[in-house]
C-alpha positions as CSV (number, residue, x, y, z in Angstrom):
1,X,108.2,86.0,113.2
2,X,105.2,87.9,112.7
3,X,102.6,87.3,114.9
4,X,99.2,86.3,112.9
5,X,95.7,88.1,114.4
6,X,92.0,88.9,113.5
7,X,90.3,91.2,110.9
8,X,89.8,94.4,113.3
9,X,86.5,95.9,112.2
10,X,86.1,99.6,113.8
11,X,83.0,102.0,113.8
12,X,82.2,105.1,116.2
13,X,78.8,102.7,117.3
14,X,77.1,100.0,115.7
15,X,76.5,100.8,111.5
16,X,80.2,99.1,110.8
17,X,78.1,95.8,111.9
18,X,75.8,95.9,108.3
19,X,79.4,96.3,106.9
20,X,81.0,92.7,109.0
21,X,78.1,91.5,108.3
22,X,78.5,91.2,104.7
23,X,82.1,90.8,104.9
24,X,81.2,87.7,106.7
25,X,79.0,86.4,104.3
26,X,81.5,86.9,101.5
27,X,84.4,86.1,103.6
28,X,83.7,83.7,106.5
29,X,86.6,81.8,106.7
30,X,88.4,84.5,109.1
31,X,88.5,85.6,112.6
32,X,87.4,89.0,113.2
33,X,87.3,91.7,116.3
34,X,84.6,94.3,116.3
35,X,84.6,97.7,118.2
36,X,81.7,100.6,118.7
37,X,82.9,103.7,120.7
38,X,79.6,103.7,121.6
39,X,81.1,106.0,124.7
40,X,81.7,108.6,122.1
41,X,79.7,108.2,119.2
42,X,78.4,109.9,117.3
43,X,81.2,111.1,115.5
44,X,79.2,112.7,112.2
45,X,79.1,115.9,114.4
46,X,82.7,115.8,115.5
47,X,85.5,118.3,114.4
48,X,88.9,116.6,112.7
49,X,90.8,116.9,115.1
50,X,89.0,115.1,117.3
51,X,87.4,111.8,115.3
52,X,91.4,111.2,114.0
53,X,92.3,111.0,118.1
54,X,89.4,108.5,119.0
55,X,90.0,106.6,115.6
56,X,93.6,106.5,116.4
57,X,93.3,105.6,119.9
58,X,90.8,102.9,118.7
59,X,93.3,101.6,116.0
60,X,96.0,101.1,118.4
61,X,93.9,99.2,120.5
62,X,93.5,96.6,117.6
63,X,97.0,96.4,117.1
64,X,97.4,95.8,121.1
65,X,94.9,92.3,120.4
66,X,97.1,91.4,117.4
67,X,95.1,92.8,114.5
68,X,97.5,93.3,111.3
69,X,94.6,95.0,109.1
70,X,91.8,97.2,110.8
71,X,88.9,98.3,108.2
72,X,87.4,101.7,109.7
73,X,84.0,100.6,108.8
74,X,82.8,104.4,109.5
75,X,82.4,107.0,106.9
76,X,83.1,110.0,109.2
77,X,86.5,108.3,110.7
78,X,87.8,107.2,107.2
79,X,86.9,110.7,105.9
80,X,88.7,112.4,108.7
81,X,90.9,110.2,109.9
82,X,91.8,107.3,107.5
83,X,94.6,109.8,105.3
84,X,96.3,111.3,108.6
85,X,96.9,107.6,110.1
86,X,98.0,106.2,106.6
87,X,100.3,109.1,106.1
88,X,102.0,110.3,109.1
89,X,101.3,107.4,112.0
90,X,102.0,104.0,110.0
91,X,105.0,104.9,108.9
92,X,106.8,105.4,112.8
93,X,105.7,102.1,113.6
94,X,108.1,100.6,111.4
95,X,105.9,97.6,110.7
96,X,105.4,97.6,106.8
97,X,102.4,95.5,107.8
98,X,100.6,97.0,109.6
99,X,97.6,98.1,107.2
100,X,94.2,100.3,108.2
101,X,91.8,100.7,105.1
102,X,88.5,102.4,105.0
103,X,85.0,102.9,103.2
104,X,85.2,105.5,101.0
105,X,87.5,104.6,98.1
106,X,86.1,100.9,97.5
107,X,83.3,103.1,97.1
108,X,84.3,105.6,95.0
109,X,86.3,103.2,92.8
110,X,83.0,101.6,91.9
111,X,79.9,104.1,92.2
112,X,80.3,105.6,88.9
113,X,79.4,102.1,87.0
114,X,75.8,102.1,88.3
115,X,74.8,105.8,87.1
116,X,73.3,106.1,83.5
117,X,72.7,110.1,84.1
118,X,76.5,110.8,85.5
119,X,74.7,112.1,88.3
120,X,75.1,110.7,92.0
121,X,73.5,112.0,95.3
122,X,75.5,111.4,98.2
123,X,73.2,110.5,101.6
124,X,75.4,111.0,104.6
125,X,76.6,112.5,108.0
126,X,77.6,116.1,108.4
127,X,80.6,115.4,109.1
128,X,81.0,113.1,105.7
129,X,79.9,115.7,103.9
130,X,81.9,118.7,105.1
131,X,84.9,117.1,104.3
132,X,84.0,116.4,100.4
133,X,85.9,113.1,100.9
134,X,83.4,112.0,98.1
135,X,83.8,114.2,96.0
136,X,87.7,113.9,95.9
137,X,87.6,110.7,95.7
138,X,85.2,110.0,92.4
139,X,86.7,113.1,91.1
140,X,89.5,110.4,90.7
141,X,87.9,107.3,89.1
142,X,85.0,109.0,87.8
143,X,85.8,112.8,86.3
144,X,82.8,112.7,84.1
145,X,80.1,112.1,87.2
146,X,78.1,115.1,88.9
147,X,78.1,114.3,92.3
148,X,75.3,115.9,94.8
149,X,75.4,115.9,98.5
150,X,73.7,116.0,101.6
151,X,73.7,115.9,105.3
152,X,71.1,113.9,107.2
153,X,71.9,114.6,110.7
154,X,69.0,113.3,112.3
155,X,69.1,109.7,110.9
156,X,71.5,108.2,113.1
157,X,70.0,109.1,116.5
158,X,66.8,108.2,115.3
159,X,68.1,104.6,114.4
160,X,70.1,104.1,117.8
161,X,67.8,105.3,119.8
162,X,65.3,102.7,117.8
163,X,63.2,105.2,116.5
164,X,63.8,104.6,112.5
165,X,61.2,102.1,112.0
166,X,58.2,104.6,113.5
167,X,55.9,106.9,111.7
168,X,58.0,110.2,113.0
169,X,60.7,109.0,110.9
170,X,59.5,109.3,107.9
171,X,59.3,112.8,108.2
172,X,63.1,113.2,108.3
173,X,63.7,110.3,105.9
174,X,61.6,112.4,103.4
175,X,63.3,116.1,104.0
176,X,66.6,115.1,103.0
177,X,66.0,112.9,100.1
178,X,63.8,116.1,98.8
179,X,66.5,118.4,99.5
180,X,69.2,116.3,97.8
181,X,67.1,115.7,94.3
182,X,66.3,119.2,94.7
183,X,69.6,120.1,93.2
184,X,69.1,117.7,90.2
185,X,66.8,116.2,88.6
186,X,68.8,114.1,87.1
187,X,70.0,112.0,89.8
188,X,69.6,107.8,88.8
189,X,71.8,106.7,91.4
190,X,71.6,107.6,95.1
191,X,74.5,106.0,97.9
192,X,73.9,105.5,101.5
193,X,77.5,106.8,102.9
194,X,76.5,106.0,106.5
195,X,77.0,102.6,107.6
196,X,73.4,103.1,110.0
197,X,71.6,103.9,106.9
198,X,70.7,100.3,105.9
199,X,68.5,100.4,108.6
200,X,66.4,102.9,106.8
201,X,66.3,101.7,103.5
202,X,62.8,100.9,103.3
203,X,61.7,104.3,104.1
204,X,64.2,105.8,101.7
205,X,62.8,103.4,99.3
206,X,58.8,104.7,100.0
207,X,60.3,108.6,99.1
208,X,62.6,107.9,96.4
209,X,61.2,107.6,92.4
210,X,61.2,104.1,91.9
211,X,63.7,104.6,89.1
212,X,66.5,105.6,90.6
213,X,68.6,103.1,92.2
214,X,69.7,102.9,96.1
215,X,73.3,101.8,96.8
216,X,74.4,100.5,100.2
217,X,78.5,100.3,100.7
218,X,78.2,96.6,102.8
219,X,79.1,94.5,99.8
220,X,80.8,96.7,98.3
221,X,83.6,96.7,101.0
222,X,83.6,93.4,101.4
223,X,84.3,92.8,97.7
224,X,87.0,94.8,97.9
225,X,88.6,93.3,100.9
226,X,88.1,90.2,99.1
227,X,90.4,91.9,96.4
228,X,92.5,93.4,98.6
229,X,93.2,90.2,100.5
230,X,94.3,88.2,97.0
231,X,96.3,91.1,95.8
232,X,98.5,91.1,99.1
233,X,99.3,87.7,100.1
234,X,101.9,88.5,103.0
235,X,99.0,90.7,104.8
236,X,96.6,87.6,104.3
237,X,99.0,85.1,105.5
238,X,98.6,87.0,108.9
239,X,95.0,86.6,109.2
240,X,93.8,84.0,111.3
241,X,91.5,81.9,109.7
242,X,89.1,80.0,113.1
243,X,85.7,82.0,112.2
244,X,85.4,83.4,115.2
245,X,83.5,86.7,115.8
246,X,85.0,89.3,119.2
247,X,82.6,92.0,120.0
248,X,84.0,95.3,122.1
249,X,82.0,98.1,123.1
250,X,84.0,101.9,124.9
251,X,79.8,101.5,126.4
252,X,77.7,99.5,128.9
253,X,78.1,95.6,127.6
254,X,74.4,94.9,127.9
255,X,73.4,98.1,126.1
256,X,75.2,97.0,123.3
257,X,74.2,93.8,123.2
258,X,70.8,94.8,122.7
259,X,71.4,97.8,120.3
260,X,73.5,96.0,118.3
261,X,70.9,92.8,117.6
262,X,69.0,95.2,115.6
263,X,72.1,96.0,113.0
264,X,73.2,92.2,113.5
265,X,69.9,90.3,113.5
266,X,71.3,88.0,115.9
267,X,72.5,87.6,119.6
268,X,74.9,89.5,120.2
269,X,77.7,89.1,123.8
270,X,80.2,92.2,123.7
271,X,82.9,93.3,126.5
272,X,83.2,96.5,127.3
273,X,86.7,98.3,127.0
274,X,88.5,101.4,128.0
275,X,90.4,103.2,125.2
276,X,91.7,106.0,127.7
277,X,95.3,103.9,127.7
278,X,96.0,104.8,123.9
């Protein structure tokens, strides 16, 4: 008999927490297991090769504590990760459920509805938007919708290292939004492909026109893991339903705990874990 187990929820650090967080609120009913690589993080800079190893590696480790579905609640590890898992390590496990879904195409499969223009700016790591997941992806639902893009390397570290909320910040917070409308001025609609960026959505709000909507991806996902969870009854069946909440860090325990409060907006008690044995 197959062996039922938490909702894993996987980010390189702490942003996938604004995504559990909503998916709590929507779905609260179920157990759920968080891990940050804080170790390793961030990821945004991180070739291919090496964010599909530590996503991988992190995977397994869910599957280790009984997780059937993991949701890679990181942009940069479902862009370059997500496919490669899917495609060529699922399958020699020879567990038809086994499932590991990501950010991106909830996203994409919705984004389109909330632009009048048919033009989209794209806010997100380096690494996000090197690999023009985004723009395959909407490509797809959306054929019709311009989609601009642009890298804000410097928003993550200022927001783990607790910097976002200071003056200083709002220099950065300002350069990319201007470079990204810069390329149209016809962007409405502009999405927040990091999970960190929530965190920042004041400021982006203070230096983007007031007309132009801001989308974050938490309920998004957790919409569509809603969906997903109706339309596939045997994976939901293996979801423990207790409401209870695991926190895992690769980092220091107490670091985490702290850091973490500020995505969560609550207490937080994490273990730390070593990911070296997958």
């Amino acid at each position: 008999m197959q062996k039922k187990g938490a909702i894993g929820i996987f980010d390189s650090g702490y942003g996938g927490l604004t995504i559990l967080k909503e998916i709590v609120q929507i779905l609260p009913e179920y157990n759920y297991i968080y891990l940050g690589d804080n170790a390793r993080a961030p990821y945004g800079s991180r070739s291919f090769d090496t964010v599909y190893r530590y996503t991988w590696e992190a995977v397994q480790w869910f599957f280790e504590q009984g997780c059937t579905l993991v949701i890679l609640a990181c942009n940069t590890a479902s862009a370059k990760a997500l496919r490669t898992i899917q495609q060529n390590n699922l399958p020699l496990l020879n567990d038809k459920h086994k499932r590991v879904l990501g950010v991106i195409r909830p996203t994409a499969e919705v984004i389109g509805n909330y632009t009048n223009s048919k033009h989209i700016g794209i806010l997100g790591t380096t690494g996000t938007i090197q690999s023009n997941s985004y723009l395959l992806e909407i490509e797809k639902f959306f054929p019709s919708v311009n989609v601009y893009q642009q890298a804000c390397p410097l928003w993550v570290p200022l927001i783990e290292n607790n910097e976002h909320l200071t003056k200083g910040a709002d220099y950065f917070v300002k350069k990319y939004i201007d470079q990204l409308m810069e390329q149209s001025a016809n962007i409405d609609t502009l999405l927040l492909a990091c999970t960190h960026y929530p965190l920042l959505l004041d400021k982006i709000s203070n230096h983007t026109p007031a007309d132009i909507k801001i989308i974050t991806q938490g309920n998004i996902v957790a919409l569509s893991l809603k969906d997903y969870l109706q339309r596939h009854p045997a994976i939901e069946e293996l979801c423990i339903k207790n409401q209870t909440i695991q926190f895992y860090t690769t980092d220091n325990a107490a670091l985490f705990n702290t850091q973490a409060a500020i995505f969560w907006n609550n207490k937080i008690e994490s273990k730390q874990i070593n990911l070296s044995a997958f």
